[in-house]
RODO-2510 file (C-alpha; in nm, 4 decimals, decimal comma):
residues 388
     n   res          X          Y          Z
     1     x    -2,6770     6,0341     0,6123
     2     x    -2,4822     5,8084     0,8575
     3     x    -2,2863     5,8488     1,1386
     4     x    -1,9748     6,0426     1,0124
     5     x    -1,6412     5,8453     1,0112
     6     x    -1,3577     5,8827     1,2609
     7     x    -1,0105     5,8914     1,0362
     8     x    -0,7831     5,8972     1,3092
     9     x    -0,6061     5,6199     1,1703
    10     x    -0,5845     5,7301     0,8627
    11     x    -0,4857     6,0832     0,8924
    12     x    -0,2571     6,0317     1,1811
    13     x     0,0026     6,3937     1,0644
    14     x    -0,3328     6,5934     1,0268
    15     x    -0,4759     6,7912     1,3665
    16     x    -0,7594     6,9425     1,2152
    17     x    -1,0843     6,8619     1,2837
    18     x    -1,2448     6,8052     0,9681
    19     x    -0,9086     6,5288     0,8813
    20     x    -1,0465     6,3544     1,2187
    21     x    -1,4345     6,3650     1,1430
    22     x    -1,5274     6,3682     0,8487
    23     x    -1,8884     6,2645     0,6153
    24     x    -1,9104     6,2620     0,2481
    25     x    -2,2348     6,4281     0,2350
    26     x    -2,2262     6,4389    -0,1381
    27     x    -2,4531     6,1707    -0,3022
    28     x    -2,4486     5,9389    -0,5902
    29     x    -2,7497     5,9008    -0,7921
    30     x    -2,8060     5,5658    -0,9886
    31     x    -3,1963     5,5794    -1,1928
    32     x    -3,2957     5,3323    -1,4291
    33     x    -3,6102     5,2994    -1,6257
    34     x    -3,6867     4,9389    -1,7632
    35     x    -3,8367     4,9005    -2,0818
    36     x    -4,2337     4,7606    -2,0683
    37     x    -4,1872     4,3888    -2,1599
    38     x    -4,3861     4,2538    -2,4743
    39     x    -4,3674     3,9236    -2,2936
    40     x    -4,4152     3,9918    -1,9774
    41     x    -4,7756     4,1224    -1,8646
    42     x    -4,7392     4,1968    -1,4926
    43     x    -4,3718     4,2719    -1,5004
    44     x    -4,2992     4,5060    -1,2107
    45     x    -3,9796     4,5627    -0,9804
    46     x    -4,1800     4,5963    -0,7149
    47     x    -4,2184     4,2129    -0,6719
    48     x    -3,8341     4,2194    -0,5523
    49     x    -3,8899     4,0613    -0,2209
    50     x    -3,7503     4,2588     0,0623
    51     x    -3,4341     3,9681     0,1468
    52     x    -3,3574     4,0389    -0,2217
    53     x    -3,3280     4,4071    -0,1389
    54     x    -3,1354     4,3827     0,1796
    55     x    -2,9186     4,1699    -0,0125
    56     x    -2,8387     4,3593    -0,2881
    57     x    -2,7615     4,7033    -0,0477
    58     x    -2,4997     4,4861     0,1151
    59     x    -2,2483     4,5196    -0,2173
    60     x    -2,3463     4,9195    -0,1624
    61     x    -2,2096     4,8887     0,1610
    62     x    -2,5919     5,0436     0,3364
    63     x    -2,8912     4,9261     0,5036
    64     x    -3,2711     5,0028     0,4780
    65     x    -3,3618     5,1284     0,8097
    66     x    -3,7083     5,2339     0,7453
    67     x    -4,0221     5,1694     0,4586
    68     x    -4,2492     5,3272     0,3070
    69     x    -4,5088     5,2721     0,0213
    70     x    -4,8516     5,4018    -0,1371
    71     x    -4,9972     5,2206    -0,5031
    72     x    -4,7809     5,3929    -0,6743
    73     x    -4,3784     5,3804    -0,5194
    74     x    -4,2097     5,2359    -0,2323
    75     x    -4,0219     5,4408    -0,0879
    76     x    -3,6863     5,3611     0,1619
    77     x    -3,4986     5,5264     0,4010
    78     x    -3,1503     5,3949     0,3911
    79     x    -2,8179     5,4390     0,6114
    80     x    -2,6873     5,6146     0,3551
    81     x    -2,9854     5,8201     0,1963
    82     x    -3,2640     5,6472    -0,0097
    83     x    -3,3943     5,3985    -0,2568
    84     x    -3,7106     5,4364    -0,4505
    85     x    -3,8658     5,1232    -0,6286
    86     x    -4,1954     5,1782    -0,8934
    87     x    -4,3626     4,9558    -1,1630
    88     x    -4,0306     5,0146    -1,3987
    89     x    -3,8357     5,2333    -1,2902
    90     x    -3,5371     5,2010    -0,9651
    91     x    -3,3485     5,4741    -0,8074
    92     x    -3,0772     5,4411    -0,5723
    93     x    -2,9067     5,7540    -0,4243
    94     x    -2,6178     5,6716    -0,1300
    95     x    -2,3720     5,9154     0,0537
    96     x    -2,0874     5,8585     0,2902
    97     x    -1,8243     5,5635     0,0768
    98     x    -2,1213     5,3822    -0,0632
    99     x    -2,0888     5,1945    -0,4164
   100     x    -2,3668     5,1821    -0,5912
   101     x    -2,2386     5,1227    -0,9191
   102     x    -2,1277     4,7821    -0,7391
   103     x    -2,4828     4,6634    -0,7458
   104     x    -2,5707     4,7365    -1,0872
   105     x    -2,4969     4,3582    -1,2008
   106     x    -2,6918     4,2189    -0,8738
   107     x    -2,9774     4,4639    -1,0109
   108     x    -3,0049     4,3108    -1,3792
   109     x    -3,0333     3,9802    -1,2672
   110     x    -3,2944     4,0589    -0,9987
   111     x    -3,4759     4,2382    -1,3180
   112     x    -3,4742     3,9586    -1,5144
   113     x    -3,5574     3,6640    -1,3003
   114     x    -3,8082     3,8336    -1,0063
   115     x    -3,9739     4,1395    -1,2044
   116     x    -3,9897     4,0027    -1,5782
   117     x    -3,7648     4,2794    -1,7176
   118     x    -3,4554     4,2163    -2,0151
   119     x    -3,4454     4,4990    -2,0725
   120     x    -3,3183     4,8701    -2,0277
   121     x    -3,4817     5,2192    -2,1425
   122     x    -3,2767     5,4630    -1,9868
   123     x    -3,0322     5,5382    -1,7254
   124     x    -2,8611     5,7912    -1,5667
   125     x    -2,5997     5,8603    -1,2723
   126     x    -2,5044     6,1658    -1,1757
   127     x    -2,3172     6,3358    -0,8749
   128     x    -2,1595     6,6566    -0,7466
   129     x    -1,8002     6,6837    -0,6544
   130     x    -1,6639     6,5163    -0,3870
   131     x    -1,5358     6,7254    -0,1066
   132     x    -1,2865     6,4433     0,0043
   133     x    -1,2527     6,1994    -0,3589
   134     x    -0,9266     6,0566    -0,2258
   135     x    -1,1534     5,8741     0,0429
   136     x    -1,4033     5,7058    -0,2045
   137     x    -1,3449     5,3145    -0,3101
   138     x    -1,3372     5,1455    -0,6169
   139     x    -1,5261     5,2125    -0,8792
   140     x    -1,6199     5,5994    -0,7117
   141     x    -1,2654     5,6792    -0,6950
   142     x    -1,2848     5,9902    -0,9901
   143     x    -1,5796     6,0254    -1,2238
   144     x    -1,2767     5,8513    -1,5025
   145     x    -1,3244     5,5234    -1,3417
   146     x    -1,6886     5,5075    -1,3180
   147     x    -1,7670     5,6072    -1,6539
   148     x    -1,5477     5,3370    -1,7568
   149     x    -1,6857     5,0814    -1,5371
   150     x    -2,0133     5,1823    -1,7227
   151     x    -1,8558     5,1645    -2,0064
   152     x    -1,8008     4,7745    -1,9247
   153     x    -2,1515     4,7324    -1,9930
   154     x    -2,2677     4,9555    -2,2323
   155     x    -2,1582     5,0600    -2,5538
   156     x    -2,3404     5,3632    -2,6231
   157     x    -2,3216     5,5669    -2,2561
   158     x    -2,2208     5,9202    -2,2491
   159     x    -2,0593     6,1356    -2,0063
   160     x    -2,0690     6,5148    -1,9297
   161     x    -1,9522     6,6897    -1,6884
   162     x    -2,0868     7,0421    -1,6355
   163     x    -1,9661     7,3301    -1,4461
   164     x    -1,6526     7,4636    -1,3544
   165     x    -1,4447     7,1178    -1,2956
   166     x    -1,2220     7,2973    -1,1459
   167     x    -1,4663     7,4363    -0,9004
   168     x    -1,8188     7,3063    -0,7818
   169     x    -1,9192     7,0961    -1,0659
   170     x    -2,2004     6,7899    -1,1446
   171     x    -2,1179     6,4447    -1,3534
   172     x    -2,3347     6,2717    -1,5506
   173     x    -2,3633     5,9330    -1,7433
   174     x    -2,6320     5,8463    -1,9640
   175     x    -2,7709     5,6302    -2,2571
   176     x    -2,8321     5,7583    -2,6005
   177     x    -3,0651     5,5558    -2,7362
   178     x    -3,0194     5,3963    -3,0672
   179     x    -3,2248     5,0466    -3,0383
   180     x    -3,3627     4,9989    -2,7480
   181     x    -3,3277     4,7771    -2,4095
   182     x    -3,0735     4,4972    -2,3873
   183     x    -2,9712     4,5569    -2,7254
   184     x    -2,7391     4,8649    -2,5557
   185     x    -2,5824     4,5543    -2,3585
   186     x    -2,2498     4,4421    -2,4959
   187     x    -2,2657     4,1675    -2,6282
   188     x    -1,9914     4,0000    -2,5411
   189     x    -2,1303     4,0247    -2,1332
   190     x    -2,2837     3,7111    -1,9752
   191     x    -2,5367     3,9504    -1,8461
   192     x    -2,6512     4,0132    -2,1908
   193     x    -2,6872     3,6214    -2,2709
   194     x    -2,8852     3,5868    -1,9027
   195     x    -3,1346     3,9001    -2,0624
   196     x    -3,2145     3,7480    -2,3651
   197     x    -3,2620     3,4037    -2,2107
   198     x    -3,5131     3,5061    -1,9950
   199     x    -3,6522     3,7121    -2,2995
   200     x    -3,6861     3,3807    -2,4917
   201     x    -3,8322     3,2529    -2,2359
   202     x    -4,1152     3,4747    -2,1727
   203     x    -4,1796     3,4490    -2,5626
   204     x    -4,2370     3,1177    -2,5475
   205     x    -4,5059     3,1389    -2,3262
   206     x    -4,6621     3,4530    -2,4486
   207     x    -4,6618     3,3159    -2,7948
   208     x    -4,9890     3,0840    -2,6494
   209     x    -5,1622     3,4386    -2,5303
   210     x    -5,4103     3,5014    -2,7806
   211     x    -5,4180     3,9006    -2,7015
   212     x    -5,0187     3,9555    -2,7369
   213     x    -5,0790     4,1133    -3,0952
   214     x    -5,2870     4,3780    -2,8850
   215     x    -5,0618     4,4633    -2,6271
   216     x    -4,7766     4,5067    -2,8572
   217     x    -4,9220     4,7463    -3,0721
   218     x    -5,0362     4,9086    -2,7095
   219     x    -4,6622     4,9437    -2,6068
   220     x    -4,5546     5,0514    -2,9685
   221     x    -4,7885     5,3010    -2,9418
   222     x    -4,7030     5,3863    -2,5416
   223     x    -4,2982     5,4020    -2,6275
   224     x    -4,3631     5,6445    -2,9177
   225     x    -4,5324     5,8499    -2,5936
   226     x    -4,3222     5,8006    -2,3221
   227     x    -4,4383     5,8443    -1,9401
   228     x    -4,3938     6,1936    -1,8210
   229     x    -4,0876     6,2609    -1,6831
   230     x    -3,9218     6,4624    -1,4792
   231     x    -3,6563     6,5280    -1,1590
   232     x    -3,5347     6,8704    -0,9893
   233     x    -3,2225     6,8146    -0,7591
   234     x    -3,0950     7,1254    -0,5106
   235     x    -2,7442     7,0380    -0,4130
   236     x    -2,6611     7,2488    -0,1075
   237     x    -2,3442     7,3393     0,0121
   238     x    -2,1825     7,6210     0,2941
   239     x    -2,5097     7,5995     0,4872
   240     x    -2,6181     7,8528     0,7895
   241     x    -2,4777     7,7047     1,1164
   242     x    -2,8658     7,7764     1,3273
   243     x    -3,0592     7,6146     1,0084
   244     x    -2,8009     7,2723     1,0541
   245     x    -2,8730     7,2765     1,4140
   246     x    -3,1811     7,1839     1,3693
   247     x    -3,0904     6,8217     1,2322
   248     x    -2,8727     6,7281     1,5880
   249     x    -2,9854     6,5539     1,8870
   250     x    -2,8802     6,9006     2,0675
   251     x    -3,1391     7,0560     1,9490
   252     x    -3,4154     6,8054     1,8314
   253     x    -3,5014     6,4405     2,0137
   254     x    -3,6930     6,3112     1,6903
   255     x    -3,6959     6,3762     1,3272
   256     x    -4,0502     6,5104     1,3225
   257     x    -3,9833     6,7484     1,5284
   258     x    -3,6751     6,8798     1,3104
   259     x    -3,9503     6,8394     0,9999
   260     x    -4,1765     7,0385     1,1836
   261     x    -3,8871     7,3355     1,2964
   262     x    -3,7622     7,3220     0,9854
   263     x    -4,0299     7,3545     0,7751
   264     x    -3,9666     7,0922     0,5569
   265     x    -4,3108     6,9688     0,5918
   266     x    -4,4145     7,2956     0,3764
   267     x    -4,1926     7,2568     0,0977
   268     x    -4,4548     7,0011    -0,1457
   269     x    -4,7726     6,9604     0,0697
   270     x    -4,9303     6,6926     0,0384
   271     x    -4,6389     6,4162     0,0696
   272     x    -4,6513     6,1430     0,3766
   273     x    -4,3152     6,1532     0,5459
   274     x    -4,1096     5,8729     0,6488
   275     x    -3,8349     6,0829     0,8251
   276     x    -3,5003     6,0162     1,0338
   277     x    -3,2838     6,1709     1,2617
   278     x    -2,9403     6,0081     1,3352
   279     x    -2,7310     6,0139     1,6338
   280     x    -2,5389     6,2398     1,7164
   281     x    -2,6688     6,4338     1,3656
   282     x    -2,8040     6,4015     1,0398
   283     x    -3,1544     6,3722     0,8633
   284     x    -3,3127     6,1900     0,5700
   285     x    -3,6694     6,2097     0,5116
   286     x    -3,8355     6,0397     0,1909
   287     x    -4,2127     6,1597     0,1397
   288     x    -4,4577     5,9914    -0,1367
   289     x    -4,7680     6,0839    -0,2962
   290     x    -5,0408     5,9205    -0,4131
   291     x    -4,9748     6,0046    -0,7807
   292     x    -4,6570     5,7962    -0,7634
   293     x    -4,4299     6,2043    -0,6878
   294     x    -4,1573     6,1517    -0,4098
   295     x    -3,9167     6,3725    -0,2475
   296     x    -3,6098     6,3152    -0,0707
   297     x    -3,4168     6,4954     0,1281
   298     x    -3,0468     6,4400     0,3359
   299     x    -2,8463     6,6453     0,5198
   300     x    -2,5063     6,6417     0,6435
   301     x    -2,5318     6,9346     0,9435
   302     x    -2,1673     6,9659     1,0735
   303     x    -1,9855     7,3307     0,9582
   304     x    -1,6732     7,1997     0,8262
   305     x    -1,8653     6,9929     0,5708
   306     x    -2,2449     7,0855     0,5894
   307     x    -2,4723     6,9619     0,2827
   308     x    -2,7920     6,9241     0,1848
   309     x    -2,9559     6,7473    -0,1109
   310     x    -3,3283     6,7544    -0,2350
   311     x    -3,4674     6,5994    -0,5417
   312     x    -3,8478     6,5469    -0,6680
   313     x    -4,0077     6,4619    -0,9307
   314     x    -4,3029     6,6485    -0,9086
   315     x    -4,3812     6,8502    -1,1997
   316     x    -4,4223     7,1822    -1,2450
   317     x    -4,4098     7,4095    -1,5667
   318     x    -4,2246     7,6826    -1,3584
   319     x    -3,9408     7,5720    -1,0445
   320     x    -3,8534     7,9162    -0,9172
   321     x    -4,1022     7,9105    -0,6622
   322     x    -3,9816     7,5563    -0,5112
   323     x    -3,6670     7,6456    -0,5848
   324     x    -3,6600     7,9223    -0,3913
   325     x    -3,9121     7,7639    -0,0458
   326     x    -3,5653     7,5160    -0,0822
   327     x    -3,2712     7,7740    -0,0293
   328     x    -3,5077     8,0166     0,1879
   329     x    -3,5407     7,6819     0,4118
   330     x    -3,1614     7,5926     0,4235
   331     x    -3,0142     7,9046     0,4042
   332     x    -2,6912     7,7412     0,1611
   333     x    -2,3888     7,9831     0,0799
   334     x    -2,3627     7,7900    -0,2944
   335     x    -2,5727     7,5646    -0,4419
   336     x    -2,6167     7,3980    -0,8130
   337     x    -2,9880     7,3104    -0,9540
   338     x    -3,0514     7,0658    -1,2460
   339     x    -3,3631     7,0295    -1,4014
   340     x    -3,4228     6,7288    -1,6150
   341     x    -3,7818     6,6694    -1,8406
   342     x    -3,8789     6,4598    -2,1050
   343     x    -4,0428     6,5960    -2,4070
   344     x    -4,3896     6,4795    -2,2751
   345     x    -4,3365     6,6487    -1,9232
   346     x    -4,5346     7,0095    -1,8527
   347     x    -4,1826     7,1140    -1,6863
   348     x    -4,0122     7,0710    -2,0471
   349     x    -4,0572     7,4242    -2,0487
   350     x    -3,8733     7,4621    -1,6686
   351     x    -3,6029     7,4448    -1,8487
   352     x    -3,6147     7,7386    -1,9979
   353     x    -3,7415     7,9041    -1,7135
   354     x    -3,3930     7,8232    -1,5414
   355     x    -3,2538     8,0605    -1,7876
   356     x    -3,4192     8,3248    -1,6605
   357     x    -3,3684     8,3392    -1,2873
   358     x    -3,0893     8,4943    -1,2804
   359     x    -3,1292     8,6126    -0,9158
   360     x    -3,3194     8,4173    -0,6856
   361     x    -3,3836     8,5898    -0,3753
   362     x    -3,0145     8,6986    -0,2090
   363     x    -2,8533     8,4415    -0,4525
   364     x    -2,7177     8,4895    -0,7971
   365     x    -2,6381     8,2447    -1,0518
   366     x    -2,2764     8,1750    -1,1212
   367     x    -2,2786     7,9484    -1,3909
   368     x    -2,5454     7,7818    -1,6113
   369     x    -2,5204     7,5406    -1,9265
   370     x    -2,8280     7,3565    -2,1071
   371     x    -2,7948     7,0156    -2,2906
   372     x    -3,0412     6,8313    -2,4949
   373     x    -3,0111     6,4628    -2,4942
   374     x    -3,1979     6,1787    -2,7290
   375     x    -3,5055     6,1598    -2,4840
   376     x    -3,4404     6,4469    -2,1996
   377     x    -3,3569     6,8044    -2,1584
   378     x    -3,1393     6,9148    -1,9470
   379     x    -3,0682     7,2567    -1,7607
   380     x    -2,7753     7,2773    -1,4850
   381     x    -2,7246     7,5873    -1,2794
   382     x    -2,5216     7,7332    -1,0065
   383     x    -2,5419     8,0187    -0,7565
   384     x    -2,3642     8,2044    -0,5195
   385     x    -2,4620     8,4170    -0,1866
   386     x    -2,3874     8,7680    -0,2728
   387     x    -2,1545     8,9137    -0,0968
   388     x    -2,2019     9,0181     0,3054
***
């Protein structure tokens, strides 16, 4: 979470305080998982050099500001909230008037030519509403225009929108899966033609690897078991003015100290913390395991427009117990859950479980839907503070 913007300028017949300060707290969430190259024995995103990296977060319009990493994930703390780079799989989640989806060419090239990857598995981006849409830029103006700048590259994405829309809601776009990889690519896009010329090119020289017959029946065999897979997000909103307090210079001179009076160094033991505290307020923290599990967590502390987000992919068969050391930490009015799992995760069943908490603590769910897509499952839920 950044700095929030001054839109004096911009809002020059508007006297209220939230017109003239104002932070998109609201995040947009960009994951792709690349498919395990055939060719390609050591292909791995994590060989990105760092340049390449500051490079690329340029066209997002954010900045790494601190790093992390174990064997497993590296882990950044960004300007505007937090990348997360592993063996095949890249997540990018920005706040504020970032645009992500502006990178998403950059990315593919970077995949192709630095980590040895043509091609993709599965992707998703998702978001909440916007509080303020009509300040986003091109292509995050309305959910319409980035499903169709997706669209521009794929031709078999889907997009869902669940909730009220007319209310708090959550947008997603995804693959479904008929081939596999590049293939989704349209053809007709020169990033497509780069792909499969790098592809050609790694056959070529695998083709004088005696053991490639091997490791393609070992990745046949892997993609008929994918990895386990799994993310929770808790999208916080109407949050409890002492609990946002916390995360401002008023109150705390350093970010571990608001981790430690917080108590968000309780909420997945375990985790190192790479944490942040900006000036005059705000507060991202990433923490890693060594298993490869991260969480992330941002927070947007001012009343007009307080938010918090966390996400993890640690697994669990059962979330009510996170889910509820999350809101009991916060303290949000609202918030919305989603729970995705693959079919080989131990929290496929989580989903499920959503189903059932019908109350959690002084909360009660408002809303709830549950989708099943070619490779995930998919359970969204929202609740509600009862009434004081």
């Amino acid at each position: 979470m950044a700095e929030s913007e001054d839109l004096s300028n911009s809002s020059s017949n508007s006297s209220s305080r939230e017109d003239m300060h104002f932070f998109e707290g609201v995040e947009k969430l960009l994951e792709i998982w690349f498919e395990p190259s055939t060719a390609c024995k050591n292909a791995d995103l994590r060989k990105i050099p760092r340049p390449m990296w500051d490079a690329l977060l340029k066209t997002v319009r954010c900045e790494i500001i601190s790093f992390t990493r174990n064997d497993q994930i590296d882990a950044y703390v960004l300007s505007e909230s937090s990348m997360f780079v592993s063996k095949r799989r890249w997540i990018l989640k920005t706040c504020g008037t970032t645009t992500p989806l502006q990178c998403f060419e950059p990315l593919l090239r970077l995949a192709a030519e630095i980590a040895g990857y043509t091609e993709i598995e599965d992707l998703f981006y998702s978001r909440k509403n916007y509080k303020r849409p009509e300040l986003q830029v091109s292509p995050h103006r309305g959910f319409d225009e980035e499903v169709a700048f997706l669209d521009s590259f794929f031709d078999d994405g889907r997009a869902y929108s669940l909730g009220a829309i007319n209310r708090d809601c959550w947008h997603l776009y995804t693959l479904s899966r008929g081939g596999g990889g590049s293939k989704i690519l349209k053809r007709n896009n020169h990033l497509h033609q780069l792909m499969e010329q790098h592809h050609s090119q790694q056959l070529q020289q695998q083709q004088e690897d005696d053991d490639v017959q091997q490791l393609d029946a070992q990745l046949i065999e892997a993609s008929m078991q994918p990895d386990p897979d799994q993310t929770i997000e808790i999208l916080m909103t109407d949050l409890d003015p002492s609990v946002m307090a916390i995360f401002t210079k008023d109150v705390c001179t350093t970010a571990k100290e608001a981790t430690q009076k917080s108590g968000i160094h309780r909420l997945l033991p375990g985790m190192v913390i790479d944490d942040y505290l900006f000036d005059p307020c705000g507060y991202s923290m990433n923490g890693i395991s060594k298993n490869g599990c991260y969480m992330t967590i941002h927070i947007t502390p001012e009343r007009e427009f307080s938010y918090v987000s966390f996400e993890s992919n640690v697994a669990s068969s059962d979330y009510g117990e996170l889910i509820k050391r999350v809101t009991r930490t916060f303290q949000p009015g609202k918030f919305i859950v989603t729970v995705f799992a693959n079919k080989t995760s131990i929290a496929a069943n989580a989903n499920r479980e959503i189903e059932h908490l019908g109350t959690i603590d002084q909360w009660k769910r408002r809303d709830i839907q549950y989708s099943r897509f070619a490779s995930y499952d998919l359970t969204y839920a929202q609740y509600c503070k009862y009434p004081s």
